[in-house]
Kinemage of the C-alpha trace (Angstrom):
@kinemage 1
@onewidth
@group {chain A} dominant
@subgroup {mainchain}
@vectorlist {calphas} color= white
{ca unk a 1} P 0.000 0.000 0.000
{ca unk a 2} L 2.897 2.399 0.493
{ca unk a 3} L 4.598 1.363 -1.854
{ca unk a 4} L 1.088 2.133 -4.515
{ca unk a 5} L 0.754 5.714 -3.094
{ca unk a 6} L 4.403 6.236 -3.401
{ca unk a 7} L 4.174 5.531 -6.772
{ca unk a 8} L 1.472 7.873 -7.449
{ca unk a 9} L 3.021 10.930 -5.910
{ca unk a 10} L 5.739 10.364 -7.787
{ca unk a 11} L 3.958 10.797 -11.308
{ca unk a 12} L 2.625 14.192 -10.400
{ca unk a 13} L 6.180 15.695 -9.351
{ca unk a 14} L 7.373 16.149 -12.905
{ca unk a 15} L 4.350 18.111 -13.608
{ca unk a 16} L 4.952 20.350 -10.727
{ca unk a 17} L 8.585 20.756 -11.948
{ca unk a 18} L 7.661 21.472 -15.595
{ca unk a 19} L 4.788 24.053 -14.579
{ca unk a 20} L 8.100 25.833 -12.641
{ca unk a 21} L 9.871 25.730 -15.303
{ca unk a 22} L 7.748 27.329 -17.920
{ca unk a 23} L 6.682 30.376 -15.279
{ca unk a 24} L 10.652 31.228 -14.731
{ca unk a 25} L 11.035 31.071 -18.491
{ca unk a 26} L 8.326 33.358 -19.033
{ca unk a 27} L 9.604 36.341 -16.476
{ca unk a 28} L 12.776 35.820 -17.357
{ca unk a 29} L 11.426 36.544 -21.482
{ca unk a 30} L 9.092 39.373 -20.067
{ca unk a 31} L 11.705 41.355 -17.815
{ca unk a 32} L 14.285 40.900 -21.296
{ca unk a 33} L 11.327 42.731 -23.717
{ca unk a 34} L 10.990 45.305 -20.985
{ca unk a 35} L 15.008 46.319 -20.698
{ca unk a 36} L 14.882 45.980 -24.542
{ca unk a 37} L 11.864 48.409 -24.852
{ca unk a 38} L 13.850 50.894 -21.532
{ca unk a 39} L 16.971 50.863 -23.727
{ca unk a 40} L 15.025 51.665 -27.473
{ca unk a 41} L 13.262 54.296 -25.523
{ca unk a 42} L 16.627 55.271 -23.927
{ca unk a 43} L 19.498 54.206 -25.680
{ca unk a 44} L 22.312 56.239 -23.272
{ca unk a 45} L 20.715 55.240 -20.339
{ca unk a 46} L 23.104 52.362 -19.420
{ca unk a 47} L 26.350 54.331 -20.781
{ca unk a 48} L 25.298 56.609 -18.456
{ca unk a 49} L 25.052 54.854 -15.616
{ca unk a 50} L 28.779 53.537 -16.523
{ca unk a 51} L 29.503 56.763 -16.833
{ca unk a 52} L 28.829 58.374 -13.784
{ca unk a 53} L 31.203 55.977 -11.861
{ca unk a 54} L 34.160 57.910 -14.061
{ca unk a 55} L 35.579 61.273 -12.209
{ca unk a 56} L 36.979 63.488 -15.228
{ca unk a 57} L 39.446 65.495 -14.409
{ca unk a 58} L 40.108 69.073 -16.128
{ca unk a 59} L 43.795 69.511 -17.260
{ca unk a 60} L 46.720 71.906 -17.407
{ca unk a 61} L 45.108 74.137 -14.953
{ca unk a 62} L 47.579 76.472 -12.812
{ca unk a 63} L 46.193 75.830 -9.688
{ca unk a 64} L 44.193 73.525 -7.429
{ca unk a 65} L 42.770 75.483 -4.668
{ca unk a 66} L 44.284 78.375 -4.679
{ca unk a 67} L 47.519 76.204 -4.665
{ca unk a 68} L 50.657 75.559 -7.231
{ca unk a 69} L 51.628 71.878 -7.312
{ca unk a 70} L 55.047 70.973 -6.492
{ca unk a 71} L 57.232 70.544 -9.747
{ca unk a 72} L 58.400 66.990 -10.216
{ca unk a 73} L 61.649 66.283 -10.158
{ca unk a 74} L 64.265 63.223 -9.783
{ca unk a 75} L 63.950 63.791 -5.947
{ca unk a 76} L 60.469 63.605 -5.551
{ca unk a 77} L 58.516 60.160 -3.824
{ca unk a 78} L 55.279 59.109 -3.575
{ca unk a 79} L 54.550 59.177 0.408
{ca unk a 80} L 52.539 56.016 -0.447
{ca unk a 81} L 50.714 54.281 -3.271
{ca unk a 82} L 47.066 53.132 -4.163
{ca unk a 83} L 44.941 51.606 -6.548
{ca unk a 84} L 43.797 53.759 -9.336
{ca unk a 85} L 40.836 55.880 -8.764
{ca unk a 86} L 39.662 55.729 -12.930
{ca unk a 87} L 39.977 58.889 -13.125
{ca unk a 88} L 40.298 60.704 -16.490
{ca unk a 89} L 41.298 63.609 -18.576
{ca unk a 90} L 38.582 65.718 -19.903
{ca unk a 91} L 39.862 67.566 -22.190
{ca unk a 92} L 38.974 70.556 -24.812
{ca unk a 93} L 38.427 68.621 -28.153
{ca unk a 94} L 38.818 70.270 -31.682
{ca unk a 95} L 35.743 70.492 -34.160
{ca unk a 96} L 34.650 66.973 -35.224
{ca unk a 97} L 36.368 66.288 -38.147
{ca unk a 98} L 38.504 63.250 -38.908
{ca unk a 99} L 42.537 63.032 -38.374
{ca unk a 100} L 44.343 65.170 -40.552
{ca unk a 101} L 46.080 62.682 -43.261
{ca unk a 102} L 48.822 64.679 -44.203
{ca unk a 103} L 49.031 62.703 -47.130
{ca unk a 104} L 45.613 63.304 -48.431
{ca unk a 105} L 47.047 65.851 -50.763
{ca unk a 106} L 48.894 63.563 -52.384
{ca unk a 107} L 48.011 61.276 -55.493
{ca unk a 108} L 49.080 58.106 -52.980
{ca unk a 109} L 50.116 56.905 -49.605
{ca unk a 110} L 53.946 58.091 -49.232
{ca unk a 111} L 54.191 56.448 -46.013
{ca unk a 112} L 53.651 53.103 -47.800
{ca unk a 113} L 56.305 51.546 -50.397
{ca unk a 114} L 59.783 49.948 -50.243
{ca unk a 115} L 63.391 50.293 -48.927
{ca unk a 116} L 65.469 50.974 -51.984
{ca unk a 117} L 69.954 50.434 -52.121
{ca unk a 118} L 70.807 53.936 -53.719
{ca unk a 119} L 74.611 54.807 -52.821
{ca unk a 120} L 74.059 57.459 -54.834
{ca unk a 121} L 71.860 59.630 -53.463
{ca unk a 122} L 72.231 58.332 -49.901
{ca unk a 123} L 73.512 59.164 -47.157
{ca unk a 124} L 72.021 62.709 -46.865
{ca unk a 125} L 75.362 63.465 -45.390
{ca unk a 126} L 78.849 62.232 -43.991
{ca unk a 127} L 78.586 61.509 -39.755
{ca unk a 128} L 82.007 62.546 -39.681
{ca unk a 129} L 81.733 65.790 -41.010
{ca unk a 130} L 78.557 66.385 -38.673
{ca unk a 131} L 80.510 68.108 -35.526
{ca unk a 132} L 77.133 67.740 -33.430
{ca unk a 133} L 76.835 64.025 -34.062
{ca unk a 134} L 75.664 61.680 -30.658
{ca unk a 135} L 78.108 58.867 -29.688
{ca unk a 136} L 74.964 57.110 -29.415
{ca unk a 137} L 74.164 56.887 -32.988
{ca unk a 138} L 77.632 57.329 -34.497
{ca unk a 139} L 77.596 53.404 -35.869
{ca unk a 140} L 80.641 53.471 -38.021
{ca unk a 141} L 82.847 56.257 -35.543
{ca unk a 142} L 82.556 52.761 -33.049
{ca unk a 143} L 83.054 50.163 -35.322
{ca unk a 144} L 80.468 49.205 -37.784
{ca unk a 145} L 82.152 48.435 -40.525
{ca unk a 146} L 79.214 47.402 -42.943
{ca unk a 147} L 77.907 51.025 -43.849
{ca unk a 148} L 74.829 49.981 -46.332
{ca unk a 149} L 72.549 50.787 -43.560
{ca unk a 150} L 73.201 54.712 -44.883
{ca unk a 151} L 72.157 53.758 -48.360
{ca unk a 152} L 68.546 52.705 -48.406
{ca unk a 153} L 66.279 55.175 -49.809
{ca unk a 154} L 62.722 55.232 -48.947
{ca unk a 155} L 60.221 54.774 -52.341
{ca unk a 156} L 56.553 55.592 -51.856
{ca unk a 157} L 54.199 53.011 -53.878
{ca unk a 158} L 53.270 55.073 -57.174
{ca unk a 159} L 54.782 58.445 -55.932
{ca unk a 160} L 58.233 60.064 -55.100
{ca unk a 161} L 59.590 61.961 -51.919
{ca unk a 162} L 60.857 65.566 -52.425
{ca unk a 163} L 64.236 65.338 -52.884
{ca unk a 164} L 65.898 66.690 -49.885
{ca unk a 165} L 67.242 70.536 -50.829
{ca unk a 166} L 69.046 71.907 -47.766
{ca unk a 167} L 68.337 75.690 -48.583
{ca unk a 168} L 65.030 75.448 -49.424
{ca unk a 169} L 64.877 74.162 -45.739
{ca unk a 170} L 66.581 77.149 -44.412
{ca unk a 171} L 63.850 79.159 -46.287
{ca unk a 172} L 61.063 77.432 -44.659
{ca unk a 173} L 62.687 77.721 -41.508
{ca unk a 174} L 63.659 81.509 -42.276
{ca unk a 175} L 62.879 83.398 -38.715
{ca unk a 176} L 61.131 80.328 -37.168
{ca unk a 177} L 61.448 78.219 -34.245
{ca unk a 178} L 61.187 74.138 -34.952
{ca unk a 179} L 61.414 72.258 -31.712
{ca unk a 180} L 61.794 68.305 -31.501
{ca unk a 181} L 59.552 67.466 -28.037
{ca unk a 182} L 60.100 64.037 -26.841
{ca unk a 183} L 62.721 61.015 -25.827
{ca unk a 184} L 66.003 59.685 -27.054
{ca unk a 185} L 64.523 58.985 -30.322
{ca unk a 186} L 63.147 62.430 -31.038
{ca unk a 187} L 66.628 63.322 -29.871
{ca unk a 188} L 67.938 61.248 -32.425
{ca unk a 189} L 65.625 62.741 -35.150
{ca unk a 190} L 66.460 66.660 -33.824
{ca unk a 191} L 70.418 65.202 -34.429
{ca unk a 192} L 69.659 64.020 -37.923
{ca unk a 193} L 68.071 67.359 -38.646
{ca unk a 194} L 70.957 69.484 -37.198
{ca unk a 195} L 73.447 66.945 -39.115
{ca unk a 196} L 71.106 67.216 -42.381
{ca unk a 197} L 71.074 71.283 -41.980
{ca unk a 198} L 74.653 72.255 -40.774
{ca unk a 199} L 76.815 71.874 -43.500
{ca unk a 200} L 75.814 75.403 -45.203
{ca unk a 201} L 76.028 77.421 -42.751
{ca unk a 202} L 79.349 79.009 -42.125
{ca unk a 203} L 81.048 77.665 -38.433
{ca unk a 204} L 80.797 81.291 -37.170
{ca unk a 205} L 77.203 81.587 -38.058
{ca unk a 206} L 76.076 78.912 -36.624
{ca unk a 207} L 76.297 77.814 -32.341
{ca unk a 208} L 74.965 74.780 -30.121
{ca unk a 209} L 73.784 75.276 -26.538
{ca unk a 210} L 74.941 72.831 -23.996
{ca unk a 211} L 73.017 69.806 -23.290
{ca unk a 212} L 69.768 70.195 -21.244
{ca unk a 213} L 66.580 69.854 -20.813
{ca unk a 214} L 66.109 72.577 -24.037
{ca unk a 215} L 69.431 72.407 -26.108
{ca unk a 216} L 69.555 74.867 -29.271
{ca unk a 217} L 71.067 75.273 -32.626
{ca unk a 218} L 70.732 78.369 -33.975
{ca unk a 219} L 71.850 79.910 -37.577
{ca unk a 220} L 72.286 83.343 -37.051
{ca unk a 221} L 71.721 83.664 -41.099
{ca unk a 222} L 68.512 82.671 -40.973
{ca unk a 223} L 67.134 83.958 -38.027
{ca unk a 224} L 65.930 80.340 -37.002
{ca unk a 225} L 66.552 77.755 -34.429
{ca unk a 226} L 66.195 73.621 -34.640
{ca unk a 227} L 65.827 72.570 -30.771
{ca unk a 228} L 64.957 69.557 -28.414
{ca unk a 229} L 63.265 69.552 -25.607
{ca unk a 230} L 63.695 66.624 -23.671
{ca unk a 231} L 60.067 65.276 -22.468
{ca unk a 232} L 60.095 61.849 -22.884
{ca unk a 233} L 56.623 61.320 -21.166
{ca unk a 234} L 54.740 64.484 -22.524
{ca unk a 235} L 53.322 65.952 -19.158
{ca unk a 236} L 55.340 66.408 -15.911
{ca unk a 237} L 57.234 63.649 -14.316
{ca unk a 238} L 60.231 62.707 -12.225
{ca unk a 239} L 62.226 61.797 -15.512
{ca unk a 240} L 62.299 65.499 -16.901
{ca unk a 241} L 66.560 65.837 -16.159
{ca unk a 242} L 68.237 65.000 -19.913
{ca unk a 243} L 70.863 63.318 -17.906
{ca unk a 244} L 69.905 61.906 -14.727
{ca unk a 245} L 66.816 59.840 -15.041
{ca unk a 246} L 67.103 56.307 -14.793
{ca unk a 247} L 64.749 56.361 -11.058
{ca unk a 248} L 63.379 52.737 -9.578
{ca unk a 249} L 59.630 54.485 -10.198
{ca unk a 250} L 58.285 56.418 -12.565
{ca unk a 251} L 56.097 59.168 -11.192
{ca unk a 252} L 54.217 61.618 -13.539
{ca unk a 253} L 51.299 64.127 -13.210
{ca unk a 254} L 48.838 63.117 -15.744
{ca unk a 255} L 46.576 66.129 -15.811
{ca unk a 256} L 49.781 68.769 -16.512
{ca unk a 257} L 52.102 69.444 -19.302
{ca unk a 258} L 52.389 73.173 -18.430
{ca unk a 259} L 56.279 72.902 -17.208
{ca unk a 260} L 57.149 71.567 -21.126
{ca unk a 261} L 53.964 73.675 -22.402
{ca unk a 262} L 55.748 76.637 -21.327
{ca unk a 263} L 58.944 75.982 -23.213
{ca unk a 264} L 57.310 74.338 -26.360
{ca unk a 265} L 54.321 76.700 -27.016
{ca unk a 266} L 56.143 79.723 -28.370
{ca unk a 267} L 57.354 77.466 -31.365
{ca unk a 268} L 56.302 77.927 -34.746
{ca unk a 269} L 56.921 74.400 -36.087
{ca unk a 270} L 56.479 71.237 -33.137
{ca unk a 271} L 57.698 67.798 -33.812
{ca unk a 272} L 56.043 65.200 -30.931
{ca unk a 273} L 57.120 61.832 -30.190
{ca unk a 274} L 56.369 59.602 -26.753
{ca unk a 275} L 55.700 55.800 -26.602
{ca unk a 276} L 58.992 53.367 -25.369
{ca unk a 277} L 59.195 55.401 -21.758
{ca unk a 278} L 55.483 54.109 -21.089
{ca unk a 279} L 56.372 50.071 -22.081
{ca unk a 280} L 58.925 49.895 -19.035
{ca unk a 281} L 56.673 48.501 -16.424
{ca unk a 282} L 53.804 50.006 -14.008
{ca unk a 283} L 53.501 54.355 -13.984
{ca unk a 284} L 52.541 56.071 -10.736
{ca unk a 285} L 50.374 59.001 -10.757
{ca unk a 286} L 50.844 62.070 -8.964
{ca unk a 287} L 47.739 64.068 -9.829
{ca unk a 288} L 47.805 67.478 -8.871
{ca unk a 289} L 45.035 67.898 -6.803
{ca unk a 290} L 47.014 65.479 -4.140
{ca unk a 291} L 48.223 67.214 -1.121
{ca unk a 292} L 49.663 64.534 0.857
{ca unk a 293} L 51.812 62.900 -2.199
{ca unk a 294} L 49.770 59.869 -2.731
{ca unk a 295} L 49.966 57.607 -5.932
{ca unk a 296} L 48.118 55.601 -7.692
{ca unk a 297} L 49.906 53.302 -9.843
{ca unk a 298} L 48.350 52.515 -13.455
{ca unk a 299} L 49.763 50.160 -16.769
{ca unk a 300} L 51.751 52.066 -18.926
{ca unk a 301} L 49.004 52.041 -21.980
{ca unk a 302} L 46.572 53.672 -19.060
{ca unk a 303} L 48.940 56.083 -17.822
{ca unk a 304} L 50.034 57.073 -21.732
{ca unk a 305} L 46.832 57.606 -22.820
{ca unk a 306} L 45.424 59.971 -19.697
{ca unk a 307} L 49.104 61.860 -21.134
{ca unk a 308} L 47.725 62.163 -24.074
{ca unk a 309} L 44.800 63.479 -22.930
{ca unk a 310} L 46.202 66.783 -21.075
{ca unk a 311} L 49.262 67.156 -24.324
{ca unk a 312} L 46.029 66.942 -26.875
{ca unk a 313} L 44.493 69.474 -24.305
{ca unk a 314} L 46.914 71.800 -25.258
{ca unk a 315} L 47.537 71.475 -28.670
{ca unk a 316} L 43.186 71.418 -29.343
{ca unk a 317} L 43.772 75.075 -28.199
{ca unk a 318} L 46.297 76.423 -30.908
{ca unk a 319} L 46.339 77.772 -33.651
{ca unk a 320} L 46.886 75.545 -36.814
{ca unk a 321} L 47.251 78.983 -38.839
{ca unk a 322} L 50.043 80.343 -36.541
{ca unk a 323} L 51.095 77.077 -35.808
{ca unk a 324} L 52.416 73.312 -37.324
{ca unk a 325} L 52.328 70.490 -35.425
{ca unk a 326} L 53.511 66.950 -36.007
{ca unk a 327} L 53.601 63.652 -34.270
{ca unk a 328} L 55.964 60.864 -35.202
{ca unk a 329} L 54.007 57.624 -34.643
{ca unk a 330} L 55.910 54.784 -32.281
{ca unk a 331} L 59.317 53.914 -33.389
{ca unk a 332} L 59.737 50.107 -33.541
{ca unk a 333} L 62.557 47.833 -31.409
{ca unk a 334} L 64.356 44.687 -32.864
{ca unk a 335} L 64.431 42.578 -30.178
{ca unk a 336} L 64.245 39.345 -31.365
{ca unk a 337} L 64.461 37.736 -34.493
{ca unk a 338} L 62.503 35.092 -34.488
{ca unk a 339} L 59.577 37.733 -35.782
{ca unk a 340} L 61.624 37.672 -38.537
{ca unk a 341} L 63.599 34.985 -38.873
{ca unk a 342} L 61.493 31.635 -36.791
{ca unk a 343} L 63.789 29.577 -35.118
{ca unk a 344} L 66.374 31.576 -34.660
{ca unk a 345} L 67.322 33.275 -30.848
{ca unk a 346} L 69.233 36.781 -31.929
{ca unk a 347} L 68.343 40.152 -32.143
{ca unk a 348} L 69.116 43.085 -34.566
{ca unk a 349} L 72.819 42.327 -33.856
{ca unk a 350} L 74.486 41.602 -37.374
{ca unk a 351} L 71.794 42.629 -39.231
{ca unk a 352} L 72.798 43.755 -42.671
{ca unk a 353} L 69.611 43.965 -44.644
{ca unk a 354} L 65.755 45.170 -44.417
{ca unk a 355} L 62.966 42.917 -43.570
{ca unk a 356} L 61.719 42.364 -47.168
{ca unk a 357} L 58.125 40.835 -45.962
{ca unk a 358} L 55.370 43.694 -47.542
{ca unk a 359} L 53.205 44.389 -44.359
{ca unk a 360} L 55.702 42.760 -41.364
{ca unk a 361} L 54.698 43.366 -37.982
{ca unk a 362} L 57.018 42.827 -34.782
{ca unk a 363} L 55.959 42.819 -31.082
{ca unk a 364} L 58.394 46.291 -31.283
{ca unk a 365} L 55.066 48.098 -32.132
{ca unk a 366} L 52.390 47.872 -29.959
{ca unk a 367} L 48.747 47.692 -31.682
{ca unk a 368} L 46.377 48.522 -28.589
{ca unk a 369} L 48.632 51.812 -28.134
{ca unk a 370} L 48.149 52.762 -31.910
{ca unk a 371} L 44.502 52.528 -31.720
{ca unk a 372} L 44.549 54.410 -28.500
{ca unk a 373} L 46.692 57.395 -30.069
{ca unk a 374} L 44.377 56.952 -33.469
{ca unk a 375} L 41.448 57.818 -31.456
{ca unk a 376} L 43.428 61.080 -29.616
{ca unk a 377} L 43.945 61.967 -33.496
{ca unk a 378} L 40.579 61.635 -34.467
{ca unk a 379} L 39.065 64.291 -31.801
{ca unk a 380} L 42.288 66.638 -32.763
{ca unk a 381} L 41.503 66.554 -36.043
{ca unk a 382} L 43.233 69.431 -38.604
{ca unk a 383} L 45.161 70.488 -35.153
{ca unk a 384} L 48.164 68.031 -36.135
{ca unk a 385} L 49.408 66.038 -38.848
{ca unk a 386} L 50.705 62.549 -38.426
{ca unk a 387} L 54.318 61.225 -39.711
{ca unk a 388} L 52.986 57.320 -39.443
{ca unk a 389} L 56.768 56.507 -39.167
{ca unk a 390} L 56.008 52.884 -37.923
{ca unk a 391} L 55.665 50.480 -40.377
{ca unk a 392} L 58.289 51.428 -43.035
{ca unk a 393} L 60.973 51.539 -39.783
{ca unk a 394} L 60.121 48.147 -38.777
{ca unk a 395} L 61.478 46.544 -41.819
{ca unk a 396} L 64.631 48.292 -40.477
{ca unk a 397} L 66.139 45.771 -38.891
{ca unk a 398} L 69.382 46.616 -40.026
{ca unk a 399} L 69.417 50.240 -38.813
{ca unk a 400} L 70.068 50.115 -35.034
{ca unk a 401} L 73.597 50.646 -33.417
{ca unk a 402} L 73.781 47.145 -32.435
{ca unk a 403} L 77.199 46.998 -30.408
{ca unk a 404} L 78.606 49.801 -32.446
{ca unk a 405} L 78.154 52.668 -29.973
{ca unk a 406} L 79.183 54.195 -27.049
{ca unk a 407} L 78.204 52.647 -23.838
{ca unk a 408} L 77.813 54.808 -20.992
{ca unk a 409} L 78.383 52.072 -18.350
{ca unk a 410} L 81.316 49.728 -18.259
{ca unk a 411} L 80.135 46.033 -20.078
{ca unk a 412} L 80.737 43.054 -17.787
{ca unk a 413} L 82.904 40.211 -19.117
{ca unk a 414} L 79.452 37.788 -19.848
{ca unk a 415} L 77.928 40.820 -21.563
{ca unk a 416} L 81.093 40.996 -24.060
{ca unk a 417} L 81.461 37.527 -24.813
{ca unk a 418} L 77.842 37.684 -26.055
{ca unk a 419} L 77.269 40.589 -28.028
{ca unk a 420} L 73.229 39.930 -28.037
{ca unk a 421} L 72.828 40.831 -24.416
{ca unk a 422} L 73.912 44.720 -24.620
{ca unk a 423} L 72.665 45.434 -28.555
{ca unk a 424} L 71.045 48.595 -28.522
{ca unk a 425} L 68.284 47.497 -31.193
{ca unk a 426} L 65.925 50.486 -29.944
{ca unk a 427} L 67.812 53.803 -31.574
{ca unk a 428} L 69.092 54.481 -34.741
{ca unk a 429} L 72.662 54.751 -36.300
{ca unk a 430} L 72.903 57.807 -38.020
{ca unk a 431} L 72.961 58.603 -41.282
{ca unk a 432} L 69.996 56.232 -40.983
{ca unk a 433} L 66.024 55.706 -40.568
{ca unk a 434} L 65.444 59.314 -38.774
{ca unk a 435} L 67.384 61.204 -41.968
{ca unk a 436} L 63.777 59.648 -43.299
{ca unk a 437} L 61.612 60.610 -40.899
{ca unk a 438} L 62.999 64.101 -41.951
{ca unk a 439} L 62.966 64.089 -45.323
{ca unk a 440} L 58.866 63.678 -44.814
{ca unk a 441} L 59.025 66.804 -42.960
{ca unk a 442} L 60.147 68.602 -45.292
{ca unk a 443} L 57.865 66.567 -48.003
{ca unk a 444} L 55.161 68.419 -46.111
{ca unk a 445} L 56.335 71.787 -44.185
């Protein structure tokens, strides 16, 4: 008898269970059509919601509270570090119009073609004859003695380069200020144009500051300067001395680029570059609304693009009549040439030749922080013009100093036995790649 009525309450619990079913299938379908219909009827209600969890933060303003921040500098310390607030720049966008393609005006895409041998035409000029040269980039002064790396001539697909003419330069340049803002590489480029420019103008007519943070050649001829300023992370930071800035952590203050604003601003012509200094590990932020020097630390990509933010600040707010400005997309590394060459374990040491793959792509060029900068462009638009340097330097391979430079540390015995382990495959012997980079300034000055 048990067992019988068992058996019947059994048959009826799958019934039960299905009816359960069906009713949670049926809210969960009815609550779906009413968020669809909440977000036809208000399609920026849920970005706004996201958005309100985001403080923006206004940049490149003089004071907080009736306060000046403390300038950065190598001595400075963060008093203690937290996790990033999500805080972000808001700044002052151009007219909506898309990135200025400086090669729009042209019948193709100069920034896209081929590495050419011409030891005719190239080198531009002879390093030893270039009395402002860097031992950093002097490849054949320290030893390199394969020199083809100076003849490869950049050939646009279906179009030709201006040929580089060293007085019709000067005449652009005639009573102007062109200033080089950046790192070691935009260094390198300011060199190459100072190397590039020099040789027609007499020694007594021409002078070079000393190194610092703004170093200046000037022809006294032309009324007209070619400088660097050395700001290798665009706004503020703790790595702002030319010399001394090799610090355990890097500190910056991403909502102010008024200390290199201040210098760079009264330029006629402004050549940017920024992107290696921000793939060396974890940034801490300093922003300058903090009293009590706290941090928050932040992935390079984060920290580069809320710098971006406060230098685009700046530059949305000038004058594209009055004023030219360039950026010099990221300059690729050689680090290992496998990309290039699978299976084997080297780097750009002994390199001899261009990567001759149409389209290559190394892990020295970083695609998340391209489409971050792309998007910075994009808002700018006409405000600057892009020199997409990238992709034609990473066939380079052949172009960095290698071993053939001098070292400002002494090598250890196990670093000289194996040349691999202290090739500098990030810069750029010169005459090289940067006398390029040049050559499409003046293409478009």
């Amino acid at each position: 008898m048990m067992q019988q009525r068992w058996n019947r309450k059994r048959t009826h619990f799958p019934l039960l269970a299905l009816f359960f079913v069906l009713f949670i299938v049926f809210t969960i379908l009815h609550n779906e059509r009413r968020i669809l219909r909440i977000q036809q009827d208000h399609p920026d209600h849920l970005h706004q919601h996201r958005e309100a969890s985001i403080t923006y933060v206004k940049p490149n303003l003089l004071t907080y509270e009736n306060r000046a921040p403390e300038v950065l500098d190598r001595f400075s310390r963060c008093n203690s570090t937290r996790e990033y607030s999500g805080r972000k720049i808001a700044w002052s966008e151009s007219e909506p119009k898309s990135v200025h393609r400086i090669e729009s005006s042209e019948s193709c895409d100069v920034f896209s073609g081929r590495w050419v041998f011409d030891n005719t035409s190239h080198p531009l000029y002879n390093e030893a004859e270039c009395p402002y040269m860097s031992d950093q980039l002097a490849c054949h002064k320290h030893g390199r003695s394969d020199l083809g790396y100076q003849n490869w001539r950049w050939q646009p697909n279906g179009c030709n380069l201006r040929r580089w003419n060293v007085t019709e330069m000067w005449e652009k340049l005639r009573g102007k200020r062109l200033m080089f803002v950046g790192d070691s590489l935009n260094r390198g480029q300011w060199i190459s144009m100072v190397c590039l420019l020099q040789s027609v103008i007499p020694a007594d007519k021409r002078s070079m500051s000393p190194n610092a943070h703004l170093t200046i050649f000037k022809a006294e001829e032309y009324n007209a300067t070619v400088e660097f300023l050395w700001a290798p992370l665009l706004v503020e930071s703790n790595s702002d001395d030319p010399v001394n800035h090799r610090l355990d952590d890097r500190i910056i203050r991403p909502d102010s680029i008024l200390k290199h604003a201040s210098q760079w601003e009264h330029a006629d012509i402004l050549v940017f570059n920024t992107y290696l200094w921000w793939r060396q590990g974890p940034v801490k932020l300093l922003w300058s609304s903090e009293e009590n020097d706290i941090c928050e630390e932040l992935d390079g990509l984060g920290a580069m693009e809320l710098a971006m933010g406060a230098w685009a600040d700046k530059v949305a707010k000038m004058n594209p009549l009055k004023k030219q400005v360039f950026f010099v997309t990221m300059s690729p590394t050689h680090l290992w040439s496998r990309e290039w060459e699978p299976g084997s374990e080297g780097n750009c040491y002994n390199e001899k030749t261009p990567i001759d793959m149409e389209g290559y792509w190394g892990s020295g060029s970083d695609l998340p922080t391209m489409r971050m900068v792309e998007k910075v462009f994009n808002k700018l638009g006409s405000k600057v013009s892009v020199l997409n340097i990238t992709q034609l330097s990473e066939y380079r391979k052949d172009g960095h100093p290698s071993i053939y430079r001098k070292f400002w540390e002494a090598l250890r015995p196990e670093q000289l036995s194996k040349p691999t382990t202290y090739s500098d495959c990030i810069h750029w012997c010169l005459p090289g790649v940067p006398d390029v980079w040049n050559e499409f300034l003046f293409h478009f000055l």
